[in-house]
C-alpha positions in Angstrom: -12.3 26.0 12.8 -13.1 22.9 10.9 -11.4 19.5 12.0 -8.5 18.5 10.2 -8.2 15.5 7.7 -5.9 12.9 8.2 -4.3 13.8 5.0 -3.4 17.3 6.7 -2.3 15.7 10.2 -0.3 13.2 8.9 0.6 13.6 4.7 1.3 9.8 3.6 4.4 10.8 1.5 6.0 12.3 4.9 6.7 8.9 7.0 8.1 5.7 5.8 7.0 3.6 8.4 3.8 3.6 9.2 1.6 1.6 11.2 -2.4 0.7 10.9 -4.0 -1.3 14.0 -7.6 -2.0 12.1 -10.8 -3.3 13.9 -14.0 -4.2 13.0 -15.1 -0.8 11.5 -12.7 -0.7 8.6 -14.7 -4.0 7.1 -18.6 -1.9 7.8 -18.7 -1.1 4.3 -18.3 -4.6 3.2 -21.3 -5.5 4.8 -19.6 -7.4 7.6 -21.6 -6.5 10.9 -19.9 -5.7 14.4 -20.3 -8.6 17.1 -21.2 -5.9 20.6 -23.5 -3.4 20.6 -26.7 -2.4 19.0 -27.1 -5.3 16.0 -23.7 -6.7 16.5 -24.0 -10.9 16.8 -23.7 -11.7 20.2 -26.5 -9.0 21.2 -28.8 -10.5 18.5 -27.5 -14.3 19.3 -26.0 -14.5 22.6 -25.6 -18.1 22.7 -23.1 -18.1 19.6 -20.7 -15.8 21.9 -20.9 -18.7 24.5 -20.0 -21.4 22.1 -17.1 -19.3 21.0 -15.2 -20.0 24.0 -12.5 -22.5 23.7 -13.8 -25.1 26.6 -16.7 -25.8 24.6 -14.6 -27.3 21.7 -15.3 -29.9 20.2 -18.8 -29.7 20.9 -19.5 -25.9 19.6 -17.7 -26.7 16.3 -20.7 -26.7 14.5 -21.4 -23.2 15.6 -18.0 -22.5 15.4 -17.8 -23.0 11.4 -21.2 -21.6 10.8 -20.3 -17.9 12.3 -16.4 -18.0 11.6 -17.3 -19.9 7.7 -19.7 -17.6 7.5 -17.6 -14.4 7.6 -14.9 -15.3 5.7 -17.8 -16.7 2.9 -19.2 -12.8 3.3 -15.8 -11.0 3.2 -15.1 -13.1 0.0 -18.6 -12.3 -1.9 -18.3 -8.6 -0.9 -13.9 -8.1 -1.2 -11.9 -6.1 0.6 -12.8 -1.8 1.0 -11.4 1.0 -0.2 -9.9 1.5 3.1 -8.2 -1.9 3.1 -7.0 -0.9 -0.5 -5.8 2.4 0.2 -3.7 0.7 3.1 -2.0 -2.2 0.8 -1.0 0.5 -1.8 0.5 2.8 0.3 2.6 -0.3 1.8 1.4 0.2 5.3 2.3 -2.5 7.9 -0.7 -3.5 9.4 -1.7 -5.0 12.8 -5.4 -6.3 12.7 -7.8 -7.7 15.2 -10.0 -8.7 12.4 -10.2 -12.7 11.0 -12.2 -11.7 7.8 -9.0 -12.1 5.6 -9.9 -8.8 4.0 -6.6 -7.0 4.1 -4.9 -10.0 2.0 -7.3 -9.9 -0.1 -6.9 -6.1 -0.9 -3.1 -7.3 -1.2 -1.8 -6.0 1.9 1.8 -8.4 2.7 2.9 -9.7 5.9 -0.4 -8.7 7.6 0.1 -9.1 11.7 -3.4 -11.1 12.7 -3.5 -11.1 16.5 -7.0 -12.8 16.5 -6.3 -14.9 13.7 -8.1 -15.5 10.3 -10.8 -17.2 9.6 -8.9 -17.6 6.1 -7.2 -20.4 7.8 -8.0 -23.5 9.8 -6.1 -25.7 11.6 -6.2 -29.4 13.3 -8.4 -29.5 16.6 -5.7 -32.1 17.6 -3.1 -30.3 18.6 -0.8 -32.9 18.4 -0.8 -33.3 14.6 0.1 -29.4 13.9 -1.7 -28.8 10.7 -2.8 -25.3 9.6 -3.2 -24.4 6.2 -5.9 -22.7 4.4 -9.7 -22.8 5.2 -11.1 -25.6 3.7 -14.6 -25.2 5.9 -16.4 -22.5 3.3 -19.6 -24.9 2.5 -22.3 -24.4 4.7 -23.1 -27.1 6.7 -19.9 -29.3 6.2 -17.2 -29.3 8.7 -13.9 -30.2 7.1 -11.2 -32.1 8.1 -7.6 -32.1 8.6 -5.9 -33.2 5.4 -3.2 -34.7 7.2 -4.7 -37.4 9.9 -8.2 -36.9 9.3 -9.8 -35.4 12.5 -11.7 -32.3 12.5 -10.3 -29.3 12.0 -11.0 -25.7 13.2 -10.8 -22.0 12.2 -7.4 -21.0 12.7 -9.1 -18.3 15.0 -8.2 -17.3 19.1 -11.2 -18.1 20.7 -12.0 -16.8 24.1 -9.6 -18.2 26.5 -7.0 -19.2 24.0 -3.5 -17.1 24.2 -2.2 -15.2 21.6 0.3 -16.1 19.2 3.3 -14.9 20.9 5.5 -14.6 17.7 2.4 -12.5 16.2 2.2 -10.5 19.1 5.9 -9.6 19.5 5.7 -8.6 15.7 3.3 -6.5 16.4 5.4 -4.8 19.5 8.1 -4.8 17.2 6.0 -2.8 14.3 4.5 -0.4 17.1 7.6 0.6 18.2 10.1 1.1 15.3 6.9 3.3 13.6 7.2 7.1 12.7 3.0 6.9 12.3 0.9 4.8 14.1 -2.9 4.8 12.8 -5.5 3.1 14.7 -9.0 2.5 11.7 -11.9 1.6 12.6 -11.4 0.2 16.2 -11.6 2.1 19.4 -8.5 0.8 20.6 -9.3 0.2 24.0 -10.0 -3.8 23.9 -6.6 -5.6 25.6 -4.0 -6.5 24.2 -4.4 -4.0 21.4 -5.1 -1.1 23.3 -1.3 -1.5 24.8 0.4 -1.2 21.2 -0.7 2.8 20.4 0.9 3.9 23.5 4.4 2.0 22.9 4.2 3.7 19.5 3.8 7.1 21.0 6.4 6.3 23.8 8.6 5.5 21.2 7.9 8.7 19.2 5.6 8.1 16.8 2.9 10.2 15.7 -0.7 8.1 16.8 -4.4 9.4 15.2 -7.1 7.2 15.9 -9.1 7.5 12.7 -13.3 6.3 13.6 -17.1 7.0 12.3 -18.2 7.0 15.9 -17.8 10.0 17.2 -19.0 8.9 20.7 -16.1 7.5 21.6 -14.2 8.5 25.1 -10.4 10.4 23.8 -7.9 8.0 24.5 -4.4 9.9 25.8 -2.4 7.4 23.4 -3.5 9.3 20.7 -1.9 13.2 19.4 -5.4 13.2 17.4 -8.7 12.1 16.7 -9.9 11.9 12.8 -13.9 11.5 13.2 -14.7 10.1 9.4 -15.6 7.4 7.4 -12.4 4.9 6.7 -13.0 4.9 3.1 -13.4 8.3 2.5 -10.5 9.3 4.9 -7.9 7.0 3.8 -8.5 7.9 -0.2 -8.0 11.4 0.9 -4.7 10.4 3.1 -3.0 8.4 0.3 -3.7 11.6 -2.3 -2.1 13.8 0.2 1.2 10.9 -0.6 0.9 12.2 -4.6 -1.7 9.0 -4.9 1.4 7.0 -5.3 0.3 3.1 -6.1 3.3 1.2 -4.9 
């Protein structure tokens, strides 16, 4: 029997509150590369990963701008997929652990970042409380805070920086009052993310982990597996809805 679509597990039109935790794979057809594993950036360049960790601020902004700057330059040039579109129209609420701004872009509202965005920066001091958006998109320059002046920084969580907490409770909040919960283009296991599909299934919701990589352990949080590309499996869930734009 051949595996079933996502369109035929879960028909879009059927729930009205659904749920889409996104990782790095749903932005691999823009052109924006992984950061572990074969060819991700900290395999090819494992000094940047060190410099992402928050101790080494102030002196790893440099770095800092030049790989966080550099995506969100990328993710602008090559816009949002057909994956990220196909979530914004169907009005999906979605909980990403990407900072590449994409699902904005694609016109998705009230996006939950848990890692931040890299659409944003904010003041290194954290005294002054600025945060607005990313001003740091030329190569080379790093920009400072509009309102006293010093540097500023991606608004990004580094290693060793917390979570927003108000994000992160949105995102329990979205998880658990869900009839579907998707999980595109991540393998859901990385912490704190991997917590949110079971509270959605605990809390009765439907959960299909939709990913390329079929290679990936099964993950009990999950009623079902979709092994497909985003794009292609995501236009074929929002037809199974009557195509509906919004």
């Amino acid at each position: 029997m051949p595996a079933r679509t996502l369109g035929e597990i879960a028909p879009a039109g059927r729930y009205a509150r659904i749920v889409a935790l996104t990782g790095a794979g749903i932005s691999a057809s823009a052109g924006l590369g992984t950061f572990r594993g074969a060819g991700g950036l900290w395999t090819a360049a494992p000094e940047l990963e060190r410099a992402m960790h928050a101790q080494y601020l102030p002196d790893s902004l440099e770095l800092v701008w030049q790989v966080w700057g550099g995506l969100r330059r990328a993710a602008l040039q090559a816009g949002p997929t057909a994956a990220h579109r196909a979530l914004a129209r169907a009005g999906t609420t979605v909980i990403t652990q990407n900072v590449d701004g994409l699902h904005q872009d694609a016109g998705s509202a009230g996006v939950l970042e848990v890692h931040g965005s890299a659409a944003r920066a904010r003041c290194l001091d954290g005294g002054c409380g600025w945060r607005g958006d990313n001003p740091g998109l030329e190569p080379g320059v790093l920009p400072r805070c509009p309102r006293c002046g010093r540097l500023a920084r991606p608004d990004i969580v580094l290693f060793g920086e917390p979570l927003d907490p108000q994000v992160w409770a949105a995102a329990e909040r979205a998880a658990t009052s869900c009839e579907l919960f998707l999980a595109i283009g991540t393998s859901a296991f990385v912490t704190p993310a991997k917590w949110l599909a079971p509270m959605a299934r605990q809390a009765g919701a439907l959960c299909v982990n939709v990913n390329i990589d079929d290679s990936l352990p099964a993950f009990s949080a999950f009623h079902e597996q979709v092994t497909a590309d985003a794009d292609i499996a995501l236009g074929e869930w929002l037809d199974s809805s009557g195509g509906a734009d919004g």
